[in-house]
C-alpha positions as CSV (number, residue, x, y, z in Angstrom):
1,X,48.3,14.4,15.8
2,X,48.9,16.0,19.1
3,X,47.9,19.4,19.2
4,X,50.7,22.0,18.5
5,X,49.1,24.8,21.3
6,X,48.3,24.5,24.7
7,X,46.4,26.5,26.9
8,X,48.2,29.1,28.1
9,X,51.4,29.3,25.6
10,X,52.0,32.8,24.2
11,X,52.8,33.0,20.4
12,X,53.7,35.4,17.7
13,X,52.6,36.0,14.7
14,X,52.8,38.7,11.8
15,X,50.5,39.9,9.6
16,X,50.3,37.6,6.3
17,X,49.6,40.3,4.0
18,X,52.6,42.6,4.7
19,X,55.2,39.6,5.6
20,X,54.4,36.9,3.3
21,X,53.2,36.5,0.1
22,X,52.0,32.9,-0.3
23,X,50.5,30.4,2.0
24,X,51.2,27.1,2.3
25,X,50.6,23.6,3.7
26,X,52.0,23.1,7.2
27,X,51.8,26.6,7.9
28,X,50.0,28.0,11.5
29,X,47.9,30.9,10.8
30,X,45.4,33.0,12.7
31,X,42.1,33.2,11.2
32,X,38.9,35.1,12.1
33,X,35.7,33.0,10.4
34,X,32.2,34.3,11.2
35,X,33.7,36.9,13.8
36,X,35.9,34.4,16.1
37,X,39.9,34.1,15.6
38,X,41.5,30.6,15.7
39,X,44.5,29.3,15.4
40,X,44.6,26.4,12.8
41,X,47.4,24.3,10.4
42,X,46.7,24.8,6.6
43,X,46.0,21.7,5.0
44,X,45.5,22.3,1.5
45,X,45.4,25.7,-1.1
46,X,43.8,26.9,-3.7
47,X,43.8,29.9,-5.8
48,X,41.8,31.9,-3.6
49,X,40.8,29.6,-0.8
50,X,42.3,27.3,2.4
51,X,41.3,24.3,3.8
52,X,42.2,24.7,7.6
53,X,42.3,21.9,10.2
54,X,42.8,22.0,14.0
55,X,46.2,19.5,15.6
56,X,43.3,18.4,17.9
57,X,41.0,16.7,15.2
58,X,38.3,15.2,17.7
59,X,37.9,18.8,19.5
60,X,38.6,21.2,16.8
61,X,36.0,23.2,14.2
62,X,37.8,23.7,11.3
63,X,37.2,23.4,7.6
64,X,35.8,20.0,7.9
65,X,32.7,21.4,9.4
66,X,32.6,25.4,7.8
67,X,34.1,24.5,4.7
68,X,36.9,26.3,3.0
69,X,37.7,30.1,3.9
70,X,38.8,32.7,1.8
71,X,42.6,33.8,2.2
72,X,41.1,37.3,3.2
73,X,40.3,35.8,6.0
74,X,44.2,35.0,7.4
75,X,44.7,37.1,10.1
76,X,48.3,36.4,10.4
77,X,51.3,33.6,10.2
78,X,52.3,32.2,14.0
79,X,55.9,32.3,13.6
80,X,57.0,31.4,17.2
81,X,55.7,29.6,19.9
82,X,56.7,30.0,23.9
């Protein structure tokens, strides 16, 4: 898959806990893991944790390499992209 963001592109996004109440596959979210925010597509969910993969697979760090996160850790839902 090509990846969605490139550098440079502004996007927006909302806080998850406030706007939406349920995450789900597909969805673009914001995520700060061990101090660093990325931007990653959610792959699969569970009850109380994320699997979260990169567009760019080859480049990205993701849940593939960390593991699962914790929905807690959802910064917000990108919701547009310029």
């Amino acid at each position: 898959m090509l990846p969605t963001l490139k550098p440079g592109q502004d996007i927006l996004c909302f806080n998850w806990a406030y706007i939406f109440s349920k995450p789900k596959k597909g969805d673009i979210v914001i995520v700060r893991h061990h101090g660093k925010e990325m931007v990653k597509r959610i792959q699969e969910v569970h009850d109380r944790e994320l699997l979260v993969e990169g567009d760019n697979q080859k480049e990205s760090t993701d849940s593939r390499n960390f593991g699962p996160i914790g929905k807690s850790e959802i910064i917000g839902k990108v919701i547009f992209v310029r």
